[in-house]
MARGUVEX-940918 format. One record per residue (C-alpha): residue in one letter; x, y, z; residue number from 1. Coordinates in steps of 0.2 Angstrom, whole numbers, plus 5000, padded with zeros to 4 digits. Example, Ala and Ser with C-alpha at 12.3 -4.5 7.8 and 13.67 -1.06 7.14 Angstrom:
2
{milum=A east=5062 north=4978 up=5039 vexdren=1}
{milum=S east=5068 north=4995 up=5036 vexdren=2}
This chain:
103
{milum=X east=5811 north=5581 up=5407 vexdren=1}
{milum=X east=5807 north=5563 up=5399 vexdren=2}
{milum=X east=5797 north=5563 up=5385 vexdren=3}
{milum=X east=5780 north=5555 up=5388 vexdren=4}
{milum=X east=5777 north=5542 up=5372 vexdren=5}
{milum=X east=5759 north=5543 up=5365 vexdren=6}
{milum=X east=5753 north=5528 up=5376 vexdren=7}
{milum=X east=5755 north=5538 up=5393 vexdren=8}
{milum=X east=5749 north=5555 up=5386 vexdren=9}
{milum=X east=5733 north=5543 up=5379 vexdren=10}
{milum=X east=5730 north=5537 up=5397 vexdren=11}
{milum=X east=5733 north=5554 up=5403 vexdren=12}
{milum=X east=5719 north=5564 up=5393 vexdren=13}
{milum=X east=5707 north=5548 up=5396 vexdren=14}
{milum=X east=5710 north=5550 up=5416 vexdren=15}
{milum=X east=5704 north=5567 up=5414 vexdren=16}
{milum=X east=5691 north=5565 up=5402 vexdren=17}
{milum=X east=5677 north=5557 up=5412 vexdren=18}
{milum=X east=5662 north=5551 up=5402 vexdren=19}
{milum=X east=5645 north=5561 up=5410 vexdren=20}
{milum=X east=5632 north=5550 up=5413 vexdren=21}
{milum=X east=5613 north=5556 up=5410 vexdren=22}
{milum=X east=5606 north=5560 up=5427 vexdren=23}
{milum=X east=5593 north=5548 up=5434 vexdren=24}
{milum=X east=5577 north=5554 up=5442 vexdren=25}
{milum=X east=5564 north=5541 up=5453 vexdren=26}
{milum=X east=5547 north=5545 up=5449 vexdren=27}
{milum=X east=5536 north=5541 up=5468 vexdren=28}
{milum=X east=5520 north=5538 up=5472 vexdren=29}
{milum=X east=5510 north=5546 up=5487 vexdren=30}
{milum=X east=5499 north=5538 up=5497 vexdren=31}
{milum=X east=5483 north=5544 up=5500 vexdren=32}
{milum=X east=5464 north=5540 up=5508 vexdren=33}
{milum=X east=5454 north=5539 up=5492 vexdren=34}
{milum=X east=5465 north=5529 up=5478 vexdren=35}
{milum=X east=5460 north=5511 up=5478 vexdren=36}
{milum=X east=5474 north=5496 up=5480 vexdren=37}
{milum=X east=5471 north=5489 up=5464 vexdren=38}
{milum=X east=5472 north=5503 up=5455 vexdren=39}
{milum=X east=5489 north=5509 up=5462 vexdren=40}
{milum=X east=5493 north=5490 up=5456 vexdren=41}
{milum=X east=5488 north=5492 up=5441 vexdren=42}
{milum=X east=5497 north=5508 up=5437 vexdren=43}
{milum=X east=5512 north=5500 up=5441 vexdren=44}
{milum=X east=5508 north=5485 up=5429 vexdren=45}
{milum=X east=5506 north=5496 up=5416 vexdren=46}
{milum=X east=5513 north=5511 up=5416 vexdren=47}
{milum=X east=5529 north=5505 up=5424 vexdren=48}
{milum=X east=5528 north=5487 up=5419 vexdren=49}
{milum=X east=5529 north=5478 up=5436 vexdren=50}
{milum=X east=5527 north=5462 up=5440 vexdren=51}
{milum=X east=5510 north=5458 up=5448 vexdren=52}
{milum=X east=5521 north=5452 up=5463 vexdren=53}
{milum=X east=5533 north=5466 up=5463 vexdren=54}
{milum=X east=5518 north=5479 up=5460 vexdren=55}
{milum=X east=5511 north=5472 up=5476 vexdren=56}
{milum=X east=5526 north=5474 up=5483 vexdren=57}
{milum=X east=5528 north=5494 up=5481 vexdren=58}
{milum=X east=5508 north=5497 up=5482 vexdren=59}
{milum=X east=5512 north=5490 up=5502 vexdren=60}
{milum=X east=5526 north=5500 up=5503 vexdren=61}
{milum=X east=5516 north=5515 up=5497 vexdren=62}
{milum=X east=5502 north=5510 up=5509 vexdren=63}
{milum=X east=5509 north=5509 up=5524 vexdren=64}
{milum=X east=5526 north=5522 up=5523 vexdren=65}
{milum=X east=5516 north=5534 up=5512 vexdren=66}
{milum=X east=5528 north=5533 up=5497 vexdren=67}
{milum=X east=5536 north=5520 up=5488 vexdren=68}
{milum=X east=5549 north=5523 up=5470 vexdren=69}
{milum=X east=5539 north=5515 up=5457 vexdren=70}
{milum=X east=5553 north=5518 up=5445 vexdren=71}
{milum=X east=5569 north=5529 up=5440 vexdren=72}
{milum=X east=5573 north=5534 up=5425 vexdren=73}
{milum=X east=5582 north=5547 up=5415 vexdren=74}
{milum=X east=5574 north=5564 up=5415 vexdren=75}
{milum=X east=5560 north=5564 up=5401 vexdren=76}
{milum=X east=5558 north=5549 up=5403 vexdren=77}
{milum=X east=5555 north=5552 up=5421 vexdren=78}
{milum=X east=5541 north=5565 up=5417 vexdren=79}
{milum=X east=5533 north=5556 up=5405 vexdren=80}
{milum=X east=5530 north=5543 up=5419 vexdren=81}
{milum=X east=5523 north=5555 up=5431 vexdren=82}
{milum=X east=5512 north=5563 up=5418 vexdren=83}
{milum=X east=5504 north=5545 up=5412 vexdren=84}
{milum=X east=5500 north=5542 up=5430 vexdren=85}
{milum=X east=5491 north=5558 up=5433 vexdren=86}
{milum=X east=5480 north=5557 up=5417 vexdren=87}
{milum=X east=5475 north=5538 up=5422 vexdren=88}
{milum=X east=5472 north=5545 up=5440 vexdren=89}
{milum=X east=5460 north=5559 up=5433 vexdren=90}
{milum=X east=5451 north=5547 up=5420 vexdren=91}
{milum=X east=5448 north=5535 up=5435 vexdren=92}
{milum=X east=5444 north=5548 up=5449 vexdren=93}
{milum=X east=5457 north=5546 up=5460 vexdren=94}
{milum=X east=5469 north=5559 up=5467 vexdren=95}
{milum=X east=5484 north=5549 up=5464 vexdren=96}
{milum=X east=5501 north=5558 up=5465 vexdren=97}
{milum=X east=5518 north=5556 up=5458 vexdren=98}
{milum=X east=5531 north=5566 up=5461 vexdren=99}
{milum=X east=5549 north=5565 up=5450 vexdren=100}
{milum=X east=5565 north=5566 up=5463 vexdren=101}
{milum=X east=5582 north=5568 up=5458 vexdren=102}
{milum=X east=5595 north=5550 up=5462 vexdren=103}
């Protein structure tokens, strides 16, 4: 049996050794009869740093399909996300939702 130099055995070990990326998680938004359009824009502006245009955008596609991904991030950030957008909800009086799903 040949003897492998350094440089195949290298390669070798690094074909096997995959690097583990962190899991990514999309925080949605759920329609609902009470929350205001504005302020389902404005959530996005702030909290997940949309464009007006592109806050518009997913605030449509939450309106009229029921959810829409206003971001996706790695796991804490992910909750983090979903807990600003329910405090801001409360203080405003809104029943807005966000739910965190796994990519």
């Amino acid at each position: 049996m040949p003897v492998k130099r350094s440089t195949e055995r290298e390669r070798d070990v690094a074909l096997k050794e995959k690097p583990e990326f962190p899991r990514k998680f999309k925080v949605v938004l759920l329609n609902d009869d009470v929350t205001s359009m504005d302020f389902v824009v404005s959530v996005l502006v702030e909290i997940f740093h949309h464009t007006t245009q592109s806050a518009v955008t997913v605030m449509l596609k939450i309106h009229n399909e029921g959810s829409g991904i206003a971001g996706v991030y790695a796991k804490e950030i992910a909750q983090t996300k979903q807990s600003d957008v329910l405090k801001a909800a409360a203080v405003a009086g809104y029943p807005l939702k966000a739910i965190i799903e796994e990519e």
